[in-house]
PDB file of N, CA, C and O in Angstrom, chain B, residues numbered from 101:
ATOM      1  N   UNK B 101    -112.464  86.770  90.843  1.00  0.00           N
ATOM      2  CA  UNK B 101    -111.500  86.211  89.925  1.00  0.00           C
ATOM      3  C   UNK B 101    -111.184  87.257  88.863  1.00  0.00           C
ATOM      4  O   UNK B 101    -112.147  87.905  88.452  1.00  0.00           O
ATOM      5  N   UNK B 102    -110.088  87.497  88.401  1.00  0.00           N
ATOM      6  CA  UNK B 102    -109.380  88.328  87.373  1.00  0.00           C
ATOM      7  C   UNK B 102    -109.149  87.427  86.425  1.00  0.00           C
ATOM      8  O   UNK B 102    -108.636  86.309  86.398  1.00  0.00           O
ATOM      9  N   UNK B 103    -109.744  88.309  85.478  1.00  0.00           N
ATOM     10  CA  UNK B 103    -109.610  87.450  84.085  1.00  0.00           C
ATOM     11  C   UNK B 103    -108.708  87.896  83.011  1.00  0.00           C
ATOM     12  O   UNK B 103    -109.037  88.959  82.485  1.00  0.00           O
ATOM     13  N   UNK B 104    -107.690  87.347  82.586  1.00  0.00           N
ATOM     14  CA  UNK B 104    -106.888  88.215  81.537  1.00  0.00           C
ATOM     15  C   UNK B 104    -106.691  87.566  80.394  1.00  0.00           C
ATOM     16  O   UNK B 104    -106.440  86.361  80.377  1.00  0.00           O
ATOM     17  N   UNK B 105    -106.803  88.437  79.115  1.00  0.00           N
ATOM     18  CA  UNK B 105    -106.773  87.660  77.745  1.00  0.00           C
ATOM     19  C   UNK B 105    -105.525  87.755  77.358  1.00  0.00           C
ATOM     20  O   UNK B 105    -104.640  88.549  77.676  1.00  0.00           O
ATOM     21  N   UNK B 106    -105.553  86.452  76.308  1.00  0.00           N
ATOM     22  CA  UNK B 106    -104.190  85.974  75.933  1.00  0.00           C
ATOM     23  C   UNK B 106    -104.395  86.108  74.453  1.00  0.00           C
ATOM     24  O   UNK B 106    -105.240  86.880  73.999  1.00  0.00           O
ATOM     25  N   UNK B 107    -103.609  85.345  73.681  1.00  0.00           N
ATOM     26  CA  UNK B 107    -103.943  84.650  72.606  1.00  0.00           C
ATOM     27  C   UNK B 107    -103.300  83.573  72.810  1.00  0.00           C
ATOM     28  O   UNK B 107    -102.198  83.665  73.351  1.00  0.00           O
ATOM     29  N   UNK B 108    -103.994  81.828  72.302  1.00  0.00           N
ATOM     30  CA  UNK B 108    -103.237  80.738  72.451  1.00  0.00           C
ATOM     31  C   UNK B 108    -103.479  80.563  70.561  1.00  0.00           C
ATOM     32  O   UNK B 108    -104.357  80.908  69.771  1.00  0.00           O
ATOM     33  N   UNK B 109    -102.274  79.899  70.471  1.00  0.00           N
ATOM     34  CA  UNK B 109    -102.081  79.483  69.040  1.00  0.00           C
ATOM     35  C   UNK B 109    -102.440  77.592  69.738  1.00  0.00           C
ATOM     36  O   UNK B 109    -102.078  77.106  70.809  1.00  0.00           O
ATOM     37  N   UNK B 110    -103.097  77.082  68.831  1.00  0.00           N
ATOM     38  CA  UNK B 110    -103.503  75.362  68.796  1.00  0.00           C
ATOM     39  C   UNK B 110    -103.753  74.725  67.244  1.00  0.00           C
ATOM     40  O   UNK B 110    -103.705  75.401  66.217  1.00  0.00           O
ATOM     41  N   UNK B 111    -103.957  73.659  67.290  1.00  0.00           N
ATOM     42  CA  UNK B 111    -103.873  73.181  65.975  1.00  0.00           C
ATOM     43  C   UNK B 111    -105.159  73.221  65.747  1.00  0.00           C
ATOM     44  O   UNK B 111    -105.952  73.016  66.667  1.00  0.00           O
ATOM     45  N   UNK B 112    -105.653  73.548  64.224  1.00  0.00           N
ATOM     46  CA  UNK B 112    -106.558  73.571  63.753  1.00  0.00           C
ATOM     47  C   UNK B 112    -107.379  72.734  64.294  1.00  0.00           C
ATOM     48  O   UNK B 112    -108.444  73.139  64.761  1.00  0.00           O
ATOM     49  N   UNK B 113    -107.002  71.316  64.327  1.00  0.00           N
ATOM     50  CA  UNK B 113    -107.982  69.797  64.590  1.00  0.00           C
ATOM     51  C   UNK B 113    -108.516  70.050  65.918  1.00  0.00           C
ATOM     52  O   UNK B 113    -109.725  69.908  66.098  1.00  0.00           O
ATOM     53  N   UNK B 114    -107.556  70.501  67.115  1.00  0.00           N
ATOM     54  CA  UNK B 114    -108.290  70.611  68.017  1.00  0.00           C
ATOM     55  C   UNK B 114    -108.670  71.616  68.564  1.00  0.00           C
ATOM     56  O   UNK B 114    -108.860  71.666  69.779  1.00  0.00           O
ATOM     57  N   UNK B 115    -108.851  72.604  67.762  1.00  0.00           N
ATOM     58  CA  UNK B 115    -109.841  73.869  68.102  1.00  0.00           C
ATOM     59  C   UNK B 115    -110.929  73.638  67.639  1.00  0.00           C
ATOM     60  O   UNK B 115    -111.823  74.275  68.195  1.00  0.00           O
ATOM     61  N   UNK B 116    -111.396  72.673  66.461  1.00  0.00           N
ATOM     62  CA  UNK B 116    -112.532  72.509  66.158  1.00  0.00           C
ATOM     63  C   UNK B 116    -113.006  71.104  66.913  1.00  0.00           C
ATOM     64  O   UNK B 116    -114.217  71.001  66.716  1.00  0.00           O
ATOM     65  N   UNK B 117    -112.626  70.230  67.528  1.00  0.00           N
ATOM     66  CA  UNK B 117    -112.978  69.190  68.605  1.00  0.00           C
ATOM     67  C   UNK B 117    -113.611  70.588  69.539  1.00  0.00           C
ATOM     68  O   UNK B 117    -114.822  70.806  69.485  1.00  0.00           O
ATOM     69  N   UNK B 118    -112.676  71.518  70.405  1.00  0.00           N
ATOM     70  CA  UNK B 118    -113.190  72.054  70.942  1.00  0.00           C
ATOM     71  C   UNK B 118    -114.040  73.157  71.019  1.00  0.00           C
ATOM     72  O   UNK B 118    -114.520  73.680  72.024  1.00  0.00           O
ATOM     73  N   UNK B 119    -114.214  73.546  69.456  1.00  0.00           N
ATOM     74  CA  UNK B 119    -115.580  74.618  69.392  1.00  0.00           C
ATOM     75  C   UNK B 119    -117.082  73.373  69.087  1.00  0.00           C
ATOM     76  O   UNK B 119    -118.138  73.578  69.684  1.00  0.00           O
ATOM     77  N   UNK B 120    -116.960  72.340  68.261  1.00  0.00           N
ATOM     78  CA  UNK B 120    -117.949  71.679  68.529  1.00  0.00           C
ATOM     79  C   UNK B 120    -118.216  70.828  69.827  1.00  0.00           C
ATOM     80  O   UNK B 120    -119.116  69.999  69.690  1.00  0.00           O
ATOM     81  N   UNK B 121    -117.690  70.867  70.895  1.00  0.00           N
ATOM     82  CA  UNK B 121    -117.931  70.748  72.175  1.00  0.00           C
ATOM     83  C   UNK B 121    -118.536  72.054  72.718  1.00  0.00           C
ATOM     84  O   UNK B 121    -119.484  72.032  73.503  1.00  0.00           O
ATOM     85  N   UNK B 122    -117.997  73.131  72.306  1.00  0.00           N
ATOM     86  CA  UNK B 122    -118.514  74.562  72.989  1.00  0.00           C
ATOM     87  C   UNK B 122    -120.028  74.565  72.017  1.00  0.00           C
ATOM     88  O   UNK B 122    -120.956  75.231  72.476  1.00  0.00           O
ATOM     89  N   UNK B 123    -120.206  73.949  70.925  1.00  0.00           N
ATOM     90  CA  UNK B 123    -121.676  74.025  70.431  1.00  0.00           C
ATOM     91  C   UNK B 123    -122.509  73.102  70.790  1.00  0.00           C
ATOM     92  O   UNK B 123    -123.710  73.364  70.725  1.00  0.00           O
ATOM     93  N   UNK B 124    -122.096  71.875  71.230  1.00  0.00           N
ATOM     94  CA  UNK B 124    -122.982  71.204  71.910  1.00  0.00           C
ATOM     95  C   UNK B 124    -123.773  71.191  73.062  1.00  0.00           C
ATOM     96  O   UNK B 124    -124.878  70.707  73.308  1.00  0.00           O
ATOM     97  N   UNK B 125    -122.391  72.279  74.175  1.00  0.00           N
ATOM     98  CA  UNK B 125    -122.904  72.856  75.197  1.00  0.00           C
ATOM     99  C   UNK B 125    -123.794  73.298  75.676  1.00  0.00           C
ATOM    100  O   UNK B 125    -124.448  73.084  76.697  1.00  0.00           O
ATOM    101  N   UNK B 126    -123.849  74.754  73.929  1.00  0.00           N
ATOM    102  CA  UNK B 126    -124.303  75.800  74.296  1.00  0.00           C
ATOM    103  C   UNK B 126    -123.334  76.993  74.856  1.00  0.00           C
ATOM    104  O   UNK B 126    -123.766  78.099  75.181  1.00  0.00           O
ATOM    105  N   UNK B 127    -122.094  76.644  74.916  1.00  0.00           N
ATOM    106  CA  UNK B 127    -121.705  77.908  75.398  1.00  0.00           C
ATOM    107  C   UNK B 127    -120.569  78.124  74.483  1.00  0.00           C
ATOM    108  O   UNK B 127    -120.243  77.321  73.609  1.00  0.00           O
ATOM    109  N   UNK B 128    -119.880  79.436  74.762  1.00  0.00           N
ATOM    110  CA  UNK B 128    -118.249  79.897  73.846  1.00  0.00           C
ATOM    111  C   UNK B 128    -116.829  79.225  73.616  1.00  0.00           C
ATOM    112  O   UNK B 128    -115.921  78.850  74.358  1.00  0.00           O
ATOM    113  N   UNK B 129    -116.973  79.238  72.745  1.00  0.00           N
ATOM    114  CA  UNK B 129    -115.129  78.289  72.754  1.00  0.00           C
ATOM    115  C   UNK B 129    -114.220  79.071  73.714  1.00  0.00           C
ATOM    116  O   UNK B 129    -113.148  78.566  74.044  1.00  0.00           O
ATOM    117  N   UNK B 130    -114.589  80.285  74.184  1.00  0.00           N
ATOM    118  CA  UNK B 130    -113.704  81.128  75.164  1.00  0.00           C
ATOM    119  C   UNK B 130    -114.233  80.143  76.550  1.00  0.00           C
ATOM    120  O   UNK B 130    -113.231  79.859  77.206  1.00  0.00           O
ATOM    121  N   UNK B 131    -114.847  79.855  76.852  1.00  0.00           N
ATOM    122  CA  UNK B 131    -115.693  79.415  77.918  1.00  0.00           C
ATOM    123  C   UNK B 131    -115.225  78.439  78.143  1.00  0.00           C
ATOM    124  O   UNK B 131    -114.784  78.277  79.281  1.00  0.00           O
ATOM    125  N   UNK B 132    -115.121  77.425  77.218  1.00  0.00           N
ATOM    126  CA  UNK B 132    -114.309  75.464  76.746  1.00  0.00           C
ATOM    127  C   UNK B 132    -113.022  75.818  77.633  1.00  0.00           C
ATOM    128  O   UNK B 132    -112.727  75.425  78.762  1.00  0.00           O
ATOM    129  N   UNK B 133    -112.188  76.893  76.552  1.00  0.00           N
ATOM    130  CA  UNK B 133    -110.876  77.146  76.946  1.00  0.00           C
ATOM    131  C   UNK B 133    -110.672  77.127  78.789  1.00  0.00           C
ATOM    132  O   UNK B 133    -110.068  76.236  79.386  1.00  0.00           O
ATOM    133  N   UNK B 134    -111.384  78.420  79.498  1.00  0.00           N
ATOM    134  CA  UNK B 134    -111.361  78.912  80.262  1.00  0.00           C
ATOM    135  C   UNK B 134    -111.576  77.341  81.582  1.00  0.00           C
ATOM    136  O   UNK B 134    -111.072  77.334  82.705  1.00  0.00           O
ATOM    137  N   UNK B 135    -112.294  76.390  81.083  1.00  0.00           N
ATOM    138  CA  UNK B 135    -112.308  75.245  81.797  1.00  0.00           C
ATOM    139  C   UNK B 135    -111.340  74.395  81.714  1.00  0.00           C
ATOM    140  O   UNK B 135    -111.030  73.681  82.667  1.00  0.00           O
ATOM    141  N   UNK B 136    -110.745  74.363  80.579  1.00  0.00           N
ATOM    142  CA  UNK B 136    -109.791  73.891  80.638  1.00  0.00           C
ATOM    143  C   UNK B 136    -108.533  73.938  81.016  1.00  0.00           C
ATOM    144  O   UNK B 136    -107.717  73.044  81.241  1.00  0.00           O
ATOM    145  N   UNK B 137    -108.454  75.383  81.073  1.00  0.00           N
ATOM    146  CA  UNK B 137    -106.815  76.020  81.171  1.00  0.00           C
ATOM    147  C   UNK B 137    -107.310  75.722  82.959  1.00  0.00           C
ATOM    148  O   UNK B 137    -106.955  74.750  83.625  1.00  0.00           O
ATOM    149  N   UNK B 138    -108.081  76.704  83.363  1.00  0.00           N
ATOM    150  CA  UNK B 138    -108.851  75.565  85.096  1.00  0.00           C
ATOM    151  C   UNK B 138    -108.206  75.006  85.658  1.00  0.00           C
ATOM    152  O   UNK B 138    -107.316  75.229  86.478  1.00  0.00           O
ATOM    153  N   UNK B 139    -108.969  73.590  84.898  1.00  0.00           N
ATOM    154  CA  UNK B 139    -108.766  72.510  85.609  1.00  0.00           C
ATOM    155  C   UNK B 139    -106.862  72.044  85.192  1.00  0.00           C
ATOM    156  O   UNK B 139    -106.416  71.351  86.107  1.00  0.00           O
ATOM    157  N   UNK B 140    -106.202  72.206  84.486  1.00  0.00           N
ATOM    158  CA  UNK B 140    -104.528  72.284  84.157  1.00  0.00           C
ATOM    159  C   UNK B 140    -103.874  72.811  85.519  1.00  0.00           C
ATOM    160  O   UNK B 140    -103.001  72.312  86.229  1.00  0.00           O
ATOM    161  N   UNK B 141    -104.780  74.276  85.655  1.00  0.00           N
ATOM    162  CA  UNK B 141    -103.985  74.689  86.728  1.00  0.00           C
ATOM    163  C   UNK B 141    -104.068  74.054  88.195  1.00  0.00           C
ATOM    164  O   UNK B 141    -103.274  74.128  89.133  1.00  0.00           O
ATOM    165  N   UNK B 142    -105.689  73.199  88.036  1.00  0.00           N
ATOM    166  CA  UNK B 142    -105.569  72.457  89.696  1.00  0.00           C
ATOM    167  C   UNK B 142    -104.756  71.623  89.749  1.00  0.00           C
ATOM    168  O   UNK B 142    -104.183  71.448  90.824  1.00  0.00           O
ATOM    169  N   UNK B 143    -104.299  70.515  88.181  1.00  0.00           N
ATOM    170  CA  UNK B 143    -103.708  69.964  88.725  1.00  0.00           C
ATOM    171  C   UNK B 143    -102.276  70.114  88.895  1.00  0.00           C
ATOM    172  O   UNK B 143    -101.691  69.326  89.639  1.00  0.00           O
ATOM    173  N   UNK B 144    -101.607  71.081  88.261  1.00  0.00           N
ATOM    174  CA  UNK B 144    -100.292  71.485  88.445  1.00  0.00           C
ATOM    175  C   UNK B 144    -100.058  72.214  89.638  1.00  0.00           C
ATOM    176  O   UNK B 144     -98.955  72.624  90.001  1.00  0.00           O
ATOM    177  N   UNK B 145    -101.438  72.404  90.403  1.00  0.00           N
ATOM    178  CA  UNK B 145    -101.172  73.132  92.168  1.00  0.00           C
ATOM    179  C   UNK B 145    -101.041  71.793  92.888  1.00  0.00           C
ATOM    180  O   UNK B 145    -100.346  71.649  93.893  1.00  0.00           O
ATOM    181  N   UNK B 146    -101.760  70.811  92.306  1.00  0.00           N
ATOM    182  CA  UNK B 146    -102.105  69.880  92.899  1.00  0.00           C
ATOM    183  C   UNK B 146    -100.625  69.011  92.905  1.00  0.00           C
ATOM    184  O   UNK B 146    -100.257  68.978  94.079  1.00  0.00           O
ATOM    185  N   UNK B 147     -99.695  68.334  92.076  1.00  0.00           N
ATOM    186  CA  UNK B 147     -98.625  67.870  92.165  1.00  0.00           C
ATOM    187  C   UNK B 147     -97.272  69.135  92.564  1.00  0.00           C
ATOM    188  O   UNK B 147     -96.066  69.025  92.785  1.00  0.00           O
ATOM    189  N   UNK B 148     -98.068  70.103  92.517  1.00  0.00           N
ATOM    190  CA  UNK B 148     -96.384  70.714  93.416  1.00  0.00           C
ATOM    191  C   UNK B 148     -96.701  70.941  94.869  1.00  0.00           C
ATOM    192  O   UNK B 148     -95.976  71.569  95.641  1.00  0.00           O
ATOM    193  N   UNK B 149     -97.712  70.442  95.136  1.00  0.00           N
ATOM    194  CA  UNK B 149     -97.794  71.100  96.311  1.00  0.00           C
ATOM    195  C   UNK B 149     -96.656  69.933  97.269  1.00  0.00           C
ATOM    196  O   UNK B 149     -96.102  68.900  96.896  1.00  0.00           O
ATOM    197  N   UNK B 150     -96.637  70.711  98.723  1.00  0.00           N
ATOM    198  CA  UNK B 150     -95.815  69.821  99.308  1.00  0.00           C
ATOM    199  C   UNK B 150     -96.412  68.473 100.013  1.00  0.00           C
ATOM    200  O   UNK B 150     -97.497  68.512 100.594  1.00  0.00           O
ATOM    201  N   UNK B 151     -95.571  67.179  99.918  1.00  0.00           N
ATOM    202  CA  UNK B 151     -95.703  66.275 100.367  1.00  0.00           C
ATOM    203  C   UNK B 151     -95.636  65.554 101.620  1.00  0.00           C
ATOM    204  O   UNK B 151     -96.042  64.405 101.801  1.00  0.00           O
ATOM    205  N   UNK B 152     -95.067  66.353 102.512  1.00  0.00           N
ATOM    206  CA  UNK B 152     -94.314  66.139 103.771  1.00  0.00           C
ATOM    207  C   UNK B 152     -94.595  67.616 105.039  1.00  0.00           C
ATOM    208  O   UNK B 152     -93.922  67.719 106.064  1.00  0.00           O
ATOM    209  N   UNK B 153     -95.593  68.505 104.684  1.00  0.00           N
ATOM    210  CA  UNK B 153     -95.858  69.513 105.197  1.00  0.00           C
ATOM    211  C   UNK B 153     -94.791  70.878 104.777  1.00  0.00           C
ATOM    212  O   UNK B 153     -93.873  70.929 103.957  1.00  0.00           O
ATOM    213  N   UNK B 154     -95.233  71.708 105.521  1.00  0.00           N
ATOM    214  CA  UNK B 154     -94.896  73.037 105.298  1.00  0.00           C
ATOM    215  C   UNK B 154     -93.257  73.349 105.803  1.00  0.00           C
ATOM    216  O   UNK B 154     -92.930  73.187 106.978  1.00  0.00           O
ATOM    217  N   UNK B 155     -92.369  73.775 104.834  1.00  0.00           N
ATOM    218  CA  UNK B 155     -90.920  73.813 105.302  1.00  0.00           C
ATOM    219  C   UNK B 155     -90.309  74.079 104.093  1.00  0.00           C
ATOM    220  O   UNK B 155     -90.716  74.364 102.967  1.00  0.00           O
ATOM    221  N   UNK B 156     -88.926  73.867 104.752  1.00  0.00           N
ATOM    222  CA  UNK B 156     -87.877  73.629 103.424  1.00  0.00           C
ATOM    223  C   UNK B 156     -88.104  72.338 102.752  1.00  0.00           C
ATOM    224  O   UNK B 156     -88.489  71.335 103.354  1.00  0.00           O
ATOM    225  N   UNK B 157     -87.876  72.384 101.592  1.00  0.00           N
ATOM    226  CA  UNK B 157     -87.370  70.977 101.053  1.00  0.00           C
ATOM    227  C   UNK B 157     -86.533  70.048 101.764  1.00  0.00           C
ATOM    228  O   UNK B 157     -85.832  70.442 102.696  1.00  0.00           O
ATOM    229  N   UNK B 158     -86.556  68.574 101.314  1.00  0.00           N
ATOM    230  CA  UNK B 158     -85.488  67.748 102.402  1.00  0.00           C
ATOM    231  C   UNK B 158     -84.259  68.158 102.083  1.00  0.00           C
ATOM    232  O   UNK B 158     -83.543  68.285 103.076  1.00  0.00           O
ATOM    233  N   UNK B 159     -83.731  68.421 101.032  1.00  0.00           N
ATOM    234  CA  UNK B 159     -82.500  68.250 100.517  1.00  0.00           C
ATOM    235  C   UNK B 159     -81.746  69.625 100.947  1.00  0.00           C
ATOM    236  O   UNK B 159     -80.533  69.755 101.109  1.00  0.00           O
ATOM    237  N   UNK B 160     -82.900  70.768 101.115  1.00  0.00           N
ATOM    238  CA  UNK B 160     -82.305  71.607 101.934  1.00  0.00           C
ATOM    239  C   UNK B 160     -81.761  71.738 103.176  1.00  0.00           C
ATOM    240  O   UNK B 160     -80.766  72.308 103.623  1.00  0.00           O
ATOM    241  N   UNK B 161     -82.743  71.003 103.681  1.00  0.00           N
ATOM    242  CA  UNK B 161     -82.578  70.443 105.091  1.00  0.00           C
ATOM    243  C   UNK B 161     -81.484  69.764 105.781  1.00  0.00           C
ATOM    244  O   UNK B 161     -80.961  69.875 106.890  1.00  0.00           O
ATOM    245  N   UNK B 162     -81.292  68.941 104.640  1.00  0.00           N
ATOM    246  CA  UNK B 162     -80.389  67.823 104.837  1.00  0.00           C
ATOM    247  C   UNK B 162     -79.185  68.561 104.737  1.00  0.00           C
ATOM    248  O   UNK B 162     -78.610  68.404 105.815  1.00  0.00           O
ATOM    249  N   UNK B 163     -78.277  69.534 103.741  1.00  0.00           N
ATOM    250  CA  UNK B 163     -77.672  70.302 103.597  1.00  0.00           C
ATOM    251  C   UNK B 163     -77.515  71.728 104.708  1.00  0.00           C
ATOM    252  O   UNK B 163     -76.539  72.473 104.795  1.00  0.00           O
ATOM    253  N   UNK B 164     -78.723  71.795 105.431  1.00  0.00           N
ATOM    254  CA  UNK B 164     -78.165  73.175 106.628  1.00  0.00           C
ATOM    255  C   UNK B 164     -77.684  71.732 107.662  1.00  0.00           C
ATOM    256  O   UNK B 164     -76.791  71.905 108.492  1.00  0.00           O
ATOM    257  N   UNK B 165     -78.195  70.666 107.557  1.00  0.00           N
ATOM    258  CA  UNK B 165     -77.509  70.062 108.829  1.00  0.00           C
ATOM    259  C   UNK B 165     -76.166  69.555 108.549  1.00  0.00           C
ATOM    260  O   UNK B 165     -75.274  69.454 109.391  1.00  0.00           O
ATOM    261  N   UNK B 166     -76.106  69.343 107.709  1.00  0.00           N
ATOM    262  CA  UNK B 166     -74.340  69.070 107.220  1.00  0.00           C
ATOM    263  C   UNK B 166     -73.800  70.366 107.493  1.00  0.00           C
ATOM    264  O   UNK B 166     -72.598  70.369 107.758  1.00  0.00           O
ATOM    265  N   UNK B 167     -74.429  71.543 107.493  1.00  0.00           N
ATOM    266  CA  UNK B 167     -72.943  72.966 107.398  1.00  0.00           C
ATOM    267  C   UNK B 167     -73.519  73.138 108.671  1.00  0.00           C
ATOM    268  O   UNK B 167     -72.957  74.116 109.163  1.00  0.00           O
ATOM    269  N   UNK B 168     -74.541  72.586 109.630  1.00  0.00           N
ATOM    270  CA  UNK B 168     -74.575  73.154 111.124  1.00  0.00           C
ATOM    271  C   UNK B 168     -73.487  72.423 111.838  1.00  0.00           C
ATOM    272  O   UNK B 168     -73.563  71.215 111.616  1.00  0.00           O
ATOM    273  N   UNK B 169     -72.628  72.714 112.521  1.00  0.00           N
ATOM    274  CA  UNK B 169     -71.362  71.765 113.202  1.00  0.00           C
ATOM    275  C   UNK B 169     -72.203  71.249 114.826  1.00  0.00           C
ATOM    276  O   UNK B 169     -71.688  70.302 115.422  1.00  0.00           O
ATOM    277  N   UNK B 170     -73.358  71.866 115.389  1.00  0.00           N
ATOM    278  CA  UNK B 170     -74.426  71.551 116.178  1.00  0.00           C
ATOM    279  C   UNK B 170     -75.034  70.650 115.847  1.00  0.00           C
ATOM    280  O   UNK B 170     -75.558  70.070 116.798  1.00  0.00           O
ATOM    281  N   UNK B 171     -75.260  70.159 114.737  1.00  0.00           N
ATOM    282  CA  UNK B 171     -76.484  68.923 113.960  1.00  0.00           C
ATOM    283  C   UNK B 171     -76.169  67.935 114.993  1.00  0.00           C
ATOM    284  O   UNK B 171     -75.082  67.960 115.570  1.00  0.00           O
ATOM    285  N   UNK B 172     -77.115  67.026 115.264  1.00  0.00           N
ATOM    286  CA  UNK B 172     -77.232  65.843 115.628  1.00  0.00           C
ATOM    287  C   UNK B 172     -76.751  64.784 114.585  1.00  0.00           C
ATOM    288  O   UNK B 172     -76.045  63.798 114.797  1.00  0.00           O
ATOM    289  N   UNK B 173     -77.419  65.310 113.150  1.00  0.00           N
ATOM    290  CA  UNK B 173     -76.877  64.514 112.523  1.00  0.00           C
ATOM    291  C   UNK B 173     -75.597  64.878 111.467  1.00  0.00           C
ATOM    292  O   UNK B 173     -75.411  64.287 110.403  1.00  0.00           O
ATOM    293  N   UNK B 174     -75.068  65.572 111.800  1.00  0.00           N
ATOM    294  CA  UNK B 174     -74.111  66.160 111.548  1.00  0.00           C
ATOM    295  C   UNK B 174     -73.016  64.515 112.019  1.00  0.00           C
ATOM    296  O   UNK B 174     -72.143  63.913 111.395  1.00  0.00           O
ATOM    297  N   UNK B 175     -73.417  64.379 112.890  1.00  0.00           N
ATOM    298  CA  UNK B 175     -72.157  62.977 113.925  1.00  0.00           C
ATOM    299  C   UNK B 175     -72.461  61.767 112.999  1.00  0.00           C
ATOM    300  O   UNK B 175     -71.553  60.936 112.950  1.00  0.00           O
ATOM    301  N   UNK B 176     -73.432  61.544 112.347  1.00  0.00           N
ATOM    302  CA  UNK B 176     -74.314  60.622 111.961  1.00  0.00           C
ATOM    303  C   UNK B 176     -73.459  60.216 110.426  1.00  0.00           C
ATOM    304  O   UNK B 176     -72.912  59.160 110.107  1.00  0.00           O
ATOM    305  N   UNK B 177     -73.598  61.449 109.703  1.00  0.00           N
ATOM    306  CA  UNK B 177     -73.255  61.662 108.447  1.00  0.00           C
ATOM    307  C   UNK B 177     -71.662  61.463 108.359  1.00  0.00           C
ATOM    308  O   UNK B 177     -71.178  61.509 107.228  1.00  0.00           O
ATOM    309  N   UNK B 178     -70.855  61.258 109.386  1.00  0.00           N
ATOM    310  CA  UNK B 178     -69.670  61.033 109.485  1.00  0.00           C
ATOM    311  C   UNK B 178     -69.357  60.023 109.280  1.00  0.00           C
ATOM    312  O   UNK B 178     -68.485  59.934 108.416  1.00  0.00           O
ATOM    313  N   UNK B 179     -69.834  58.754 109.896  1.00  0.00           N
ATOM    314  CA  UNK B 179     -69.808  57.739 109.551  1.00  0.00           C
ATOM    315  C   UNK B 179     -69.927  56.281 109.089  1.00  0.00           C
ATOM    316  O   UNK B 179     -68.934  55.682 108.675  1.00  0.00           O
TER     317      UNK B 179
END
């Protein structure tokens, strides 16, 4: 894992919620952070991922079969 530093600006109130969590621990408010920013990112992998398997989007889909004049549903969408 590659680790790269930032700076995050947060509000006073909850940097100190989260350094007295990092003292209760035992471990660094860098450490708190680093779990947190984490677990944010599983779940933002977690809701984009795809729903319907690996491909285009539907709407793409739906759109090459309207400009394919071959579509099956190309006949469909007519009427």
């Amino acid at each position: 894992m590659t680790v790269r530093r930032t700076t995050v600006a947060a509000d006073s109130a909850d940097l100190l919620v989260l350094d007295s969590e990092a003292q209760r621990r035992g471990v660094s408010l860098a450490q708190v952070l680093r779990e947190i920013v984490a677990r944010e990112a599983i779940e933002l992998r977690r809701r984009h991922r795809s729903r319907f398997g690996i491909g285009r989007p539907a709407a793409g889909i739906a759109q090459l079969a309207v400009n394919d004049e071959e579509s099956p549903a190309r006949g469909r969408l007519r009427s």
